[in-house]
C-alpha positions as CSV (number, residue, x, y, z in Angstrom):
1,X,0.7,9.6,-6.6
2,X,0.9,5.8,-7.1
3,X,4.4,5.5,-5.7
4,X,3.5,7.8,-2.7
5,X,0.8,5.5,-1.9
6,X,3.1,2.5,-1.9
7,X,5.9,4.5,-0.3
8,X,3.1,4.8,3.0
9,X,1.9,1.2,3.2
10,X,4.7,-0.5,3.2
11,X,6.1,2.4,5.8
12,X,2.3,2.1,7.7
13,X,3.9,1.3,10.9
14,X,7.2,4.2,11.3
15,X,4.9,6.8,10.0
16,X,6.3,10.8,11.0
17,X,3.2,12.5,11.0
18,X,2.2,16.2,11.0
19,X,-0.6,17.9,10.1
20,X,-1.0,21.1,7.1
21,X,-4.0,21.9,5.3
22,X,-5.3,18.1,5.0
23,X,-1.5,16.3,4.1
24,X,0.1,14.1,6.1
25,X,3.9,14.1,5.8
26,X,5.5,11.3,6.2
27,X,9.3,9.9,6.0
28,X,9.9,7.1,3.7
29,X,12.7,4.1,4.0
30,X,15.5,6.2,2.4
31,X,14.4,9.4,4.9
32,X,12.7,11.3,2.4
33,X,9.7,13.6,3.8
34,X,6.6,13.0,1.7
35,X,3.3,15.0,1.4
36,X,0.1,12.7,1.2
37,X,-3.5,13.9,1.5
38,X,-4.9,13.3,4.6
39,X,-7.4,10.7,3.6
40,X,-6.1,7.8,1.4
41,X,-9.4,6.6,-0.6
42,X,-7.8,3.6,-2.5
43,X,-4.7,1.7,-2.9
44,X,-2.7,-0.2,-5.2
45,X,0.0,-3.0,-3.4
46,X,3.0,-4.3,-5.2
47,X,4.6,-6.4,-2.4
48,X,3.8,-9.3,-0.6
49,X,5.3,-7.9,2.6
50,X,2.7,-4.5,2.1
51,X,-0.3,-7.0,1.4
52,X,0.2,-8.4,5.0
53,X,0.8,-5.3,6.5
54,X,-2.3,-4.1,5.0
55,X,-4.5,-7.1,6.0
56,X,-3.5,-7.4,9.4
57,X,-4.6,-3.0,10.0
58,X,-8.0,-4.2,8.5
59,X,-7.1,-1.8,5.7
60,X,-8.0,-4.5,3.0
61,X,-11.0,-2.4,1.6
62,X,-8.5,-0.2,0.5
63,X,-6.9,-2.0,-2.2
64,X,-8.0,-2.0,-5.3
65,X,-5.6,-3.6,-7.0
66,X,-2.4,-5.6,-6.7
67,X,0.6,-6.8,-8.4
68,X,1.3,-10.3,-10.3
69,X,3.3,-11.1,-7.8
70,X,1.0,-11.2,-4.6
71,X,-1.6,-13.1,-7.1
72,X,0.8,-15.7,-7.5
73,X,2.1,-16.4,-4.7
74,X,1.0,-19.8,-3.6
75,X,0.5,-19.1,0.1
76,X,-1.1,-15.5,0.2
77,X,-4.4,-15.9,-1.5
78,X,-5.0,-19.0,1.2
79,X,-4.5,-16.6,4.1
80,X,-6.4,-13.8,2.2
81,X,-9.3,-15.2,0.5
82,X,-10.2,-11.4,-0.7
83,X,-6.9,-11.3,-2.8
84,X,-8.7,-13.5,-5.5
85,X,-11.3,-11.0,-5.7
86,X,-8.6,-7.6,-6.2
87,X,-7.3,-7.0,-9.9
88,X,-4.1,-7.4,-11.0
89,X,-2.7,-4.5,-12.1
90,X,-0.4,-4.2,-15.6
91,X,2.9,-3.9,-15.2
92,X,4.2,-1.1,-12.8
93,X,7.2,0.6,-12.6
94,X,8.5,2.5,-9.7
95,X,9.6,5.6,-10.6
């Protein structure tokens, strides 16, 4: 579920959408169709590149949590005061 989540955000903006029983399917980078439910409650952002896609959609309230990696980056958390406020999730890996 995690990794579909991801899949979306970071695909937020080439989204294939149709509509079955409350999913969403979707096509991911590598042209994979993807079933997600129609209403994504919460969030968890591995990438800086997803963090600013998110932000700038005003999806931020979303997110509840995000890697190492977007914590320490030096710039991100001064263009996105709220990052300081998300956990850091343990270490993920994409499956």
């Amino acid at each position: 579920m995690i990794r579909t989540l991801l899949i979306i955000l970071c695909l937020i903006t080439s989204l294939h959408q149709s509509v079955e029983a409350g999913y969403k399917s979707v096509i991911d980078t590598e042209g994979r169709v993807i079933k997600i439910l129609e209403k994504v409650e919460r969030v968890i952002v591995l990438t800086a590149t997803c963090i600013e896609t998110i932000y700038i959609i005003g999806a931020l309230d979303k997110v509840v949590g995000i890697s190492k990696n977007i914590k320490d980056n030096r710039l991100l958390p001064v263009i996105i005061p709220r990052l300081k406020e998300i956990p850091i999730v343990p270490n993920l890996q994409l499956l």
